[in-house]
N, C-alpha and C positions, 0 to 999 in steps of 0.2 A: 504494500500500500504506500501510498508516495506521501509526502510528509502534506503536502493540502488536506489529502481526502484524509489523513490521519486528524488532522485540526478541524478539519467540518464534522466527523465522527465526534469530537468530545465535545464540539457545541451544540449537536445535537441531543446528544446523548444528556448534558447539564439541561437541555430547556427542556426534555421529553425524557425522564430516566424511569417512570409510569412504564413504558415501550419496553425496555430494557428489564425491570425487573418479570414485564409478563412474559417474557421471552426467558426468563431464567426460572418462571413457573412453570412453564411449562417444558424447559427441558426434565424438571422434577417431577412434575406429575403426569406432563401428558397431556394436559388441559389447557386449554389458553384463557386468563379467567379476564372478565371484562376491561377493558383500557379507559375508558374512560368513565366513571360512574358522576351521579348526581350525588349532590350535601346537600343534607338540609340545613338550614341557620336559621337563628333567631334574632332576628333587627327589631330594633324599633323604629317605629315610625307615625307622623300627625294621623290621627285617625282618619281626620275630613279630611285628607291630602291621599289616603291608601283610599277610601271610601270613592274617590271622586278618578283614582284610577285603576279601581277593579271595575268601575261600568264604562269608562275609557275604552280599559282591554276587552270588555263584553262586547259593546258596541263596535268595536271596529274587529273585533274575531279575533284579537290577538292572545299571547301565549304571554303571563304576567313575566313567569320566571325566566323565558326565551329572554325576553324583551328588556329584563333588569339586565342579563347575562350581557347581552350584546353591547348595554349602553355603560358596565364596567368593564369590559374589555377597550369597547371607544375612549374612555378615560383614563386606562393606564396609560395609551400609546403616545 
């Protein structure tokens, strides 16, 4: 392996090592067990502010915890 693709391996590997451990489950068991799973947490947040966009997300068809996901991922970057 040539020293690049050795350096894009360990930054892949540090941002995604979820990948890397299911690959080391599964040389042990056999089984590939799921990569990516959901948490649950507990926030708090204004009630009339959660109240006013769970009919938001109702009305327009949307996904609450998709839709928080996406807009913490949009604010780390």
């Amino acid at each position: 392996m040539r020293s690049g693709n050795v350096e894009m391996a360990k930054r892949i590997i540090a941002k995604y090592p979820e990948v890397f451990e299911s690959l080391m489950e599964f040389e042990r068991t056999k089984r590939l067990p799921k990569l990516y799973r959901r948490k649950r947490i507990k926030i708090t947040i204004d009630e009339n502010v959660l109240r006013d966009f769970k009919k938001h997300c109702e009305r327009k068809n949307l996904n609450m915890s998709r839709l928080i996901e996406k807009k913490m991922i949009e604010e780390m970057k």
